[in-house]
N, C-alpha and C positions, 0 to 999 in steps of 0.2 A: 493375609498379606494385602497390603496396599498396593491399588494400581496405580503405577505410573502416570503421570499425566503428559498428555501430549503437548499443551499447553504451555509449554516452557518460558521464563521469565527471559526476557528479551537478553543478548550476553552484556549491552553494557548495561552499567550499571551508574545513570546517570539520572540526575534528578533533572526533570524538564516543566519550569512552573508553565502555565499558562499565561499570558499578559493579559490585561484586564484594559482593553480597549471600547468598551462600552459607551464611555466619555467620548470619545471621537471618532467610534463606528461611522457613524452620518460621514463625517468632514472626509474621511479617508475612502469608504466608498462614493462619494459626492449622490447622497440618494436623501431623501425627506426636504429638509429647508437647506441643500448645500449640493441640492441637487442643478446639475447644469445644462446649458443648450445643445452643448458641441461637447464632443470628448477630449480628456483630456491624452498629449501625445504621453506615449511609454516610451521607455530610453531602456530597449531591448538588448542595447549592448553590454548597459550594466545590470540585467538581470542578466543575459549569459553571463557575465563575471560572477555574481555572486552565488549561481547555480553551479559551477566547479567548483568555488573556494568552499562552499561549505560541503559540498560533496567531498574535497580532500581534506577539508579541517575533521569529517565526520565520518573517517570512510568504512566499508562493512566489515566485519568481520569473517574471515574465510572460514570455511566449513571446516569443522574439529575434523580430527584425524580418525580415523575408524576404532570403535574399541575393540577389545581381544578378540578374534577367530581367524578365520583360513583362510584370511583373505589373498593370500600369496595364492592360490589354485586359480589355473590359468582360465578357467569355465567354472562360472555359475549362471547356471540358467536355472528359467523358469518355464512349463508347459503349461498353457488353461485353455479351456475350452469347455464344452459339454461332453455328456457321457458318450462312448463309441465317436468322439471326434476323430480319433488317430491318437489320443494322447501315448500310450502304452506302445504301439505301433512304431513311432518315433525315439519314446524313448528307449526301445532296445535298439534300434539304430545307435544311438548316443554313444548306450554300454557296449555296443560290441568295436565301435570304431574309436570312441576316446575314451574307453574306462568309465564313463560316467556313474556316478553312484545316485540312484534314483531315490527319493521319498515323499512319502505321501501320507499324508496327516493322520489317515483312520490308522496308520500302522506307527508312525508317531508315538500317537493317542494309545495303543496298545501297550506299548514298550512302557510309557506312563504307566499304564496299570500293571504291569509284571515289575517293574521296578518298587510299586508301591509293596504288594504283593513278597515282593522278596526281602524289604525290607519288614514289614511286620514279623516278615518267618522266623529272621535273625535275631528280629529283639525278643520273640518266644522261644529264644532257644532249640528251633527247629533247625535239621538241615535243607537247607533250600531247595528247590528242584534244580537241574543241570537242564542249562541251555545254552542254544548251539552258540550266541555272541552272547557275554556278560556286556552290561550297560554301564559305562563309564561313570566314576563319581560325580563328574562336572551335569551328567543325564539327570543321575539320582538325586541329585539335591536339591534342584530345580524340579523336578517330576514329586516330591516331598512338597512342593511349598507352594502348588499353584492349582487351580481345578481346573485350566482347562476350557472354563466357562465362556472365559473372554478373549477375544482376541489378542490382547496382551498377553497372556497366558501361553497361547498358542505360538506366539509368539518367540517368546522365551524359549521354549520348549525346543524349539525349529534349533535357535542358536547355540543352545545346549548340546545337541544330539549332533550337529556338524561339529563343535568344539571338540566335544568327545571322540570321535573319529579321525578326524583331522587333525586337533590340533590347531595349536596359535601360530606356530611359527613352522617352516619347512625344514623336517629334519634330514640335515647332512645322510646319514646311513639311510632313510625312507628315498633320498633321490639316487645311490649309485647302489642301489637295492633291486637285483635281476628280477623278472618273472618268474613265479615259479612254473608254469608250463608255457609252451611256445607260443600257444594261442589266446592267451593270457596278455592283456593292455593293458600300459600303465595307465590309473587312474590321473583323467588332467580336469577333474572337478566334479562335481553335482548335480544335480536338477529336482527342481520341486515341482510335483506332478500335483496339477487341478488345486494349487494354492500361491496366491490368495485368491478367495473366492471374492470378497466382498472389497469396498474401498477401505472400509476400516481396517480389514485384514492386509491390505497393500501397506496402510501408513504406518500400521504397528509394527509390520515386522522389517519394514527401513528403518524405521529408529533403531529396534535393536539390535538393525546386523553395523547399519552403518554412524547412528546416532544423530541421522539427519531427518529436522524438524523445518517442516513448510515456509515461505515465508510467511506466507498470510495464515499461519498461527501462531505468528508470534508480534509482540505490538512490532507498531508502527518506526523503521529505523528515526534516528533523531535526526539526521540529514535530511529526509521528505519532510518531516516536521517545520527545521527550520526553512527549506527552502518555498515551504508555502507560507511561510509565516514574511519574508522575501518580498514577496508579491505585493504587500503595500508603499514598499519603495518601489521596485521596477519588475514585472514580467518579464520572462525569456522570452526569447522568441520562440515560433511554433517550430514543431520539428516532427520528424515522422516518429511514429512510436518507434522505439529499437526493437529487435526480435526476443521474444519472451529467453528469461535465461535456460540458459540447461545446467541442471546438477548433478557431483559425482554421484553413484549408485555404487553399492554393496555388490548389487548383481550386474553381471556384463549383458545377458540379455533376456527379453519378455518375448516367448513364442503366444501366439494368440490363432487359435486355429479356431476358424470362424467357419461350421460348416452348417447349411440349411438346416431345419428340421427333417425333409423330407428326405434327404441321404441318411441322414441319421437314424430316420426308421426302418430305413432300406436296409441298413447295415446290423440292425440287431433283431428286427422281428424276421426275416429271411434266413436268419442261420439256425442251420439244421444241423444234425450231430447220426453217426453212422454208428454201427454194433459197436466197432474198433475204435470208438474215441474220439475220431477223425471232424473234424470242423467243416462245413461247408457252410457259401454262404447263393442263394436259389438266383442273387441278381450281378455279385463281386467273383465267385467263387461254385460256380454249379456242379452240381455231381455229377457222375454219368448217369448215364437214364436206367441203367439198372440198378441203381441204388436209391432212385428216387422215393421211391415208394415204402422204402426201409429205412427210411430218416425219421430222427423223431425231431418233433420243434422244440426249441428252447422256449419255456413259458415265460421268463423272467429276463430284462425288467418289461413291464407293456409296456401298451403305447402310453397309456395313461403319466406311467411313470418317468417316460423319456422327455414326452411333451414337457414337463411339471420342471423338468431339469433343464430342457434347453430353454424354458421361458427364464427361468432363473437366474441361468447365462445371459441372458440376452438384454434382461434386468439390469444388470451389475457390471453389462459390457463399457456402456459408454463411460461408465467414474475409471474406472481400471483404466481404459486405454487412456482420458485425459491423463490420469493420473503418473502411465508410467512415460509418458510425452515431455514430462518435467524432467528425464534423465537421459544423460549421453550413457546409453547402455551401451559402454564397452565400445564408443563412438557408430555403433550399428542401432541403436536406437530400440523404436519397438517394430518387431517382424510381425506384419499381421497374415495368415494365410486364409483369404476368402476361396470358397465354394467348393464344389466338389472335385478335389485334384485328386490325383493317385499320389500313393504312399513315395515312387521314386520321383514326381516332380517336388514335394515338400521335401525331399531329404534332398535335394540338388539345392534348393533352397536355402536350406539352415544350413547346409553344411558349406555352402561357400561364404555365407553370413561368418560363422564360425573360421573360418580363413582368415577370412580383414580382422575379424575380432583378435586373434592368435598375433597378424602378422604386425598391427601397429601395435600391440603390448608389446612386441619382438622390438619396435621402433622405439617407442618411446626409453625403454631400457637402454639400449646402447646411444641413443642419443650425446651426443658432447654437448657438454655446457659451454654456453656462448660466453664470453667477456663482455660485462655491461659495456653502453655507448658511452664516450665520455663526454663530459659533465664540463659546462660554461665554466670556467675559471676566478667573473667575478661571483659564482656562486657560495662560493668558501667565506669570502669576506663579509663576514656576519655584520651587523653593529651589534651595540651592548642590550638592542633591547630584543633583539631576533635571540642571541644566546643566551639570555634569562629566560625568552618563550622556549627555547628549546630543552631546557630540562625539566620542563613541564608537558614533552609530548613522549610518547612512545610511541620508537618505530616501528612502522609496517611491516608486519610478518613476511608479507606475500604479495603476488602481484594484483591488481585492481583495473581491470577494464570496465569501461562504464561505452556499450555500443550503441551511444545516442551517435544521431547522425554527426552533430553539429558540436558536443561537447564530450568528449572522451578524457578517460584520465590514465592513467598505469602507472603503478608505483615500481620503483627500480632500485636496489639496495646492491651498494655496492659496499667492498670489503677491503679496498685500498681507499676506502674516504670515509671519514667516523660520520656521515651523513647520509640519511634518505632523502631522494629526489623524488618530486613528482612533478610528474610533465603532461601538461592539460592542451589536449587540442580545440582549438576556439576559434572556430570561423576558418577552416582551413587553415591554421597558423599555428605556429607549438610553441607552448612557454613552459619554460622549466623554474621549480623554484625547489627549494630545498624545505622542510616539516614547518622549521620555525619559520620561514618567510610566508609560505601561506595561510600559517598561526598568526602572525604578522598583519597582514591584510584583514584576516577574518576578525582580530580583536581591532583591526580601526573603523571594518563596518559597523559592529557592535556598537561600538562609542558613538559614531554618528548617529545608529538608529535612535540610541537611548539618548543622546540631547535631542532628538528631536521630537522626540514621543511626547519625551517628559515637557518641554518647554509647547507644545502645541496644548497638551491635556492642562496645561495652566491657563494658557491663555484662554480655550474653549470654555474651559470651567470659570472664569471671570465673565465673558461675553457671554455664557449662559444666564449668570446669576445677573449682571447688568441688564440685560434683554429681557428678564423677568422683572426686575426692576422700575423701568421702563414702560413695560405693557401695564403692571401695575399705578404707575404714575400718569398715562394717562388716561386709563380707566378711571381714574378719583379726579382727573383735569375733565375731563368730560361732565362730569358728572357735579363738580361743581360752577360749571361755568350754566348748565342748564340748571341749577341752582339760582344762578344769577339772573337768569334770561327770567327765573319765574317769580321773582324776590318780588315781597309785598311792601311798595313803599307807597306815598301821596301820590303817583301818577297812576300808579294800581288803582289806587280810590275813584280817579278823576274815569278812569276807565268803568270801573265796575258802578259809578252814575250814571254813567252813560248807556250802558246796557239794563241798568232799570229804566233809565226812562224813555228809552224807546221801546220797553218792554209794554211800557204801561201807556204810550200811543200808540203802541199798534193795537194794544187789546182795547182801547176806548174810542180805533178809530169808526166812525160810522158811514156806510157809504153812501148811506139816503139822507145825509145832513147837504146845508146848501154849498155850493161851488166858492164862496168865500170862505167858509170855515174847514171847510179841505185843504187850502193853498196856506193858510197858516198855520195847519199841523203838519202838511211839506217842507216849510219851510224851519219849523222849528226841529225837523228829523235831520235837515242837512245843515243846521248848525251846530249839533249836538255831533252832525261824523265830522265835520270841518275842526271842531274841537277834537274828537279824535287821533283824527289824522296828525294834529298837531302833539300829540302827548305820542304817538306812535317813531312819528320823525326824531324826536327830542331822546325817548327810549331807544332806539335805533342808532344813535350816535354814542350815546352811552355804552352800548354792547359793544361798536366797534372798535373804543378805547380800550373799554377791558379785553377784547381780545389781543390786541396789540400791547397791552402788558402783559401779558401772560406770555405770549410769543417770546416778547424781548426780555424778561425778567425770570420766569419760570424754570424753576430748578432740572424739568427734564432737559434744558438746552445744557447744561453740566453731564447728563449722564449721557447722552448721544456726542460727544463730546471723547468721552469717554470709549462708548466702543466703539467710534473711528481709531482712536489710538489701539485700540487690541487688535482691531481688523489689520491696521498698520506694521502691529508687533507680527502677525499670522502670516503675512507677504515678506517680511524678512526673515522670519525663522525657514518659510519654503526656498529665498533666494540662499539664505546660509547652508541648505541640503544642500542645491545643486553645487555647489561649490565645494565643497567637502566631498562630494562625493565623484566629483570629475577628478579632485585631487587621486581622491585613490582609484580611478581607472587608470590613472598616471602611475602610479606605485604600483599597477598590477603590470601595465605594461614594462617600466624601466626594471620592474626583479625578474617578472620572468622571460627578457629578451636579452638581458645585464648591457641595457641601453645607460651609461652612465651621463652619456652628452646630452639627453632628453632633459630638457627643463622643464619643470610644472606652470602648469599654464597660471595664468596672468588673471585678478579680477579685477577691473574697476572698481570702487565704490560707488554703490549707488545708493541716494538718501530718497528713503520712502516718506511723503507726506500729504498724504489721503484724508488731514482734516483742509485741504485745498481746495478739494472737491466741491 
């Protein structure tokens, strides 16, 4: 048999592509070349808007409803701890004062193998052995088809063996059903003794009592999704975290009896056993002095052995206790009991715990149903395009608290109005709006996003391939203009004479010749740069014409040109957000306040032209 996986396929079932934002990553975080001086301001009020709207366009799914067992029994606890903690101690406490029905896995586990056992008998055609409780089919069939190995297993098994006993549903004749002796309690639930041991063993056997899966195993809702995805239009504002949630549990509560190691050795290597049976214990429980000496010790378990177990507890303590922190057990939570108390201060303990647990089931049962608040009047008044969104939504099961500070929602379904309400608290202020009108809102952010994505990744992709264009043009402008500067014509010539032949008077000049034929080969040196100089001036007027055509003539002056007008296009596609998107702060406010006098604001036109610059 296949094991179940814990891993569950998120419940909706929506395809969520990813954008492919690559193209304007830079532009949108303003980081590489679009990176800036100063920050840019956030308009936090339309990220609170859009962090409600898509929280109610997307909102969670409420926890399924428990699958088949006894969940109607007014107590189900759980006892763990280590060996000699008190577990056993407490729970015949349980059983004697509420009926409790105790179990404990090694005997579980047993029932396992006498059911396997009894059923081989059958199919040999043997008579079975008699024993004192037969095992339920709903036991055996499940004890047939699992080894046991796995926590999921173990699992099962648990849900089986209460099914079998209890039963799915509370039967009429089992409740006006006397005791059969006086001292006889009705049974008002269960308790699972030293299980779960492990956290795997905690989350398996919530699935299968109650069929409740983590959030954080299961993907990511599409609300957190979209609402980071959010974030390149407007941030919310900062807000305190909310307090972590709490979820229904199967069990009403987790006892956790947390006692040292050194009581725990006290309490098992100390006890000593008399001729008569009799229990004592040398440090809880002393003998008289004349029996001291006629005690024999209990060998079993050692220290070795207790040490090995309460490390193991101690191990697996902190995932369990997070773990069962995640539940309103029974609205009493998780009961921890540290250090070495006595057996009647833990049973004053659990047992008033067990009180409040009893007395708000008691509450919440008789409880009267409230009449929803009633509902804005222009909220009915659909347009045509709210009630075409509206047959495309389905209503809210259930109600929806979201306990951020600053943005809460709750849904409210009323049954004298064929409409679900949802009413979002935002900034100390409440707006109500009906499924379609927040569908409404959330398909005209949409639209906005999506003209604006699309029309910027056009633009950026033009001014990229322009700006590539550009650098290209005038890397080859560069490079032939030093072309030109090195161009071999007749002034080149007149030059490269000139450097022979004062090549060839310097090397023939002599110093020991006389003082008259010195001053004529001086003077023939500075006729020859005087000629220079004149070929250098004449070439130097030349380059500064051709730079001056190329300036004014040169096809790069078209392409810069060019992506002034894109940069142009880029600063009106930004002013046409903010415009669109004030509008629908205005649309968020006039539906959910049903301000009908509210007019939308007002924009100038304003003509951008950046080739001015």
């Amino acid at each position: 048999m296949e094991e179940e996986v814990i891993h569950e396929p998120q419940h909706r079932q929506i395809t969520h592509e990813v954008e492919d934002l690559s193209l304007i990553s830079d532009y949108l975080h303003f980081i590489g070349s679009w990176e800036l001086q100063a920050d840019i301001p956030n308009d936090d009020l339309l990220g609170d808007i859009l962090e409600v709207v898509i929280e109610a366009a997307f909102p969670p799914k409420p926890q399924d409803s428990f699958p088949p067992g006894p969940h109607f029994l007014p107590l189900k606890l759980m006892i763990l701890g280590p060996d000699f903690s008190g577990r056993h101690t407490l729970a015949k406490k349980l059983t004697d004062l509420y009926g409790m029905k105790v179990f404990e896995m090694n005997k579980i586990l047993e029932d396992r193998q006498r059911a396997i056992e009894r059923k081989a008998e059958l199919d040999e055609g043997k008579k079975p052995k008699k024993t004192n409780e037969e095992e339920s089919e709903i036991f055996t069939e499940v004890a047939l088809k699992v080894t046991a190995e796995k926590a999921w297993d173990r699992a099962r098994l648990i849900r089986a063996k209460l099914r079998g006993i209890f039963g799915d549903e509370l039967k009429i004749e089992e409740e006006n059903k006397k005791p059969a002796r006086k001292d006889e309690v009705k049974s008002q639930g269960y308790c699972l003794l030293g299980y779960p041991a492990t956290l795997e063993d905690a989350i398996t056997l919530e699935k299968e009592q109650s069929g409740f899966v983590h959030p954080k195993y299961l993907p990511e809702p599409i609300s957190k999704i979209k609402q980071r995805e959010a974030y390149i239009i407007a941030k919310p504002s900062l807000k305190s975290p909310p307090p972590p949630a709490k979820f229904k549990s199967a069990f009403d509560l987790c006892i956790i009896l947390d006692v040292p190691l050194s009581n725990i050795l006290r309490r098992a290597l100390d006890r000593r056993l008399d001729h008569q049976g009799n229990m004592w214990n040398l440090t809880y429980r002393p003998p008289p002095d004349n029996l001291l000496n006629k005690l024999t010790k209990i060998e079993k378990p050692t220290e070795d052995e207790l040490t090995e177990s309460h490390n193991r507890f101690e191990t697996n303590k902190p995932e369990l206790v997070d773990w069962f922190d995640n539940f309103a057990l029974g609205q009493a939570s998780l009961l921890r009991v540290e250090g070495d108390i006595s057996i009647d201060s833990i049973w004053e303990m659990v047992n008033s715990t067990l009180q409040r647990i009893i007395a708000n089931k008691a509450t919440v049962d008789t409880k009267p149903v409230q009449a929803p608040p009633p509902m804005p009047s222009a909220s009915n008044q659909l347009n045509p395009s709210s009630q075409r969104n509206l047959q495309n939504v389905t209503s809210a099961e259930t109600a929806k608290e979201n306990t951020e500070s600053q943005a809460t929602l709750s849904l409210i379904e009323t049954q004298t109005i064929p409409e679900t309400y949802i009413t979002m608290k935002l900034r100390h202020q409440e707006f109500t709006f009906t499924v379609s009108q927040v569908q409404e809102i959330y398909g005209m952010y949409c639209s906005i996003r999506s003209i604006y994505l699309s029309d910027l990744k056009s633009c950026i992709h033009d001014l990229n391939n322009f700006s590539q264009e550009l650098s290209d043009r005038v890397s080859q402008l560069m490079q032939d203009f030093k072309d030109y500067l090195c161009r071999d014509d007749a002034k080149q010539g007149m030059v490269n004479e000139f450097v022979a032949a004062l090549n060839q008077a310097i090397s023939s000049f002599d110093y020991f010749i006389r003082k008259e034929d010195k001053q004529a080969v001086i003077e023939e040196i500075v006729e020859f740069s005087d000629t220079l100089w004149d070929v250098i001036d004449f070439k130097k007027e030349e380059d500064i014409k051709e730079r001056e055509r190329i300036i004014k003539d040169g096809p790069e002056n078209q392409l810069l040109e060019r992506v002034m007008l894109l940069v142009e296009q880029i600063l009106q596609i930004e002013l046409n957000k903010f415009n669109q998107f004030e509008l629908l702060k205005h649309k968020f406010h006039t539906l959910g306040t049903s301000d009908n006098d509210s007019k939308p604001p007002e924009f100038k036109k304003i003509s951008l032209n950046v080739r001015d610059i």
